[in-house]
N, C-alpha and C positions, 0 to 999 in steps of 0.2 A: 279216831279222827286221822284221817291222812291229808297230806299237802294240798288234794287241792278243793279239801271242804276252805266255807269261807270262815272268818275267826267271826266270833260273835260282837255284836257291837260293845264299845266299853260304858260300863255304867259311871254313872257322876257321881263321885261321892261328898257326903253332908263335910266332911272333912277341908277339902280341897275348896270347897266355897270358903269357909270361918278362914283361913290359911289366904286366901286372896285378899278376904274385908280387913281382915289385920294388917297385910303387908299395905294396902292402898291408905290405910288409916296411920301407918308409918310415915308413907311416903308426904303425905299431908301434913303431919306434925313437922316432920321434918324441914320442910321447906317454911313452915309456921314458927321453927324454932331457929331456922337457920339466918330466914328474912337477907332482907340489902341493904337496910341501916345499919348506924353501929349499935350497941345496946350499951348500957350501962350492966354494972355488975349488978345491981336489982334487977334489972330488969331479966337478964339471963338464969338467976335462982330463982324467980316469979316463976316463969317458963316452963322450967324445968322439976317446979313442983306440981305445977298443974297439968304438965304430960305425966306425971308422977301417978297424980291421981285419980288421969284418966285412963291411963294402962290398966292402974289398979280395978278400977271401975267394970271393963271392956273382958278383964279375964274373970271377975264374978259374972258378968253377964254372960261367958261364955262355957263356962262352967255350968250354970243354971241349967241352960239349954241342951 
């Protein structure tokens, strides 16, 4: 191949999708756990168990896959 072949288009990988739905699925908890109220001290270990056990959840599921 010399310089002035064209480079081949890049392929999508299955990767770089899962790697976005996680980050955007961050990005939502985060503002879900972050909020503009104040919280009480339950209410922040509520939160925080149930991002808990949906991360948990999210990487069997991604695992499966």
């Amino acid at each position: 191949m010399t310089s002035a072949e064209p480079l081949p288009p890049a392929q999508p990988r299955g990767r770089e999708v899962k790697a976005s739905v996680l980050a955007a699925f961050q990005l939502v908890e985060d503002a879900r756990y972050l909020g503009t109220g104040p919280r009480t001290r339950h209410g922040r270990r509520r939160a925080l168990a149930e991002r808990t056990v949906a991360y948990r959840k999210l990487a069997r599921d991604l695992r499966a896959s």
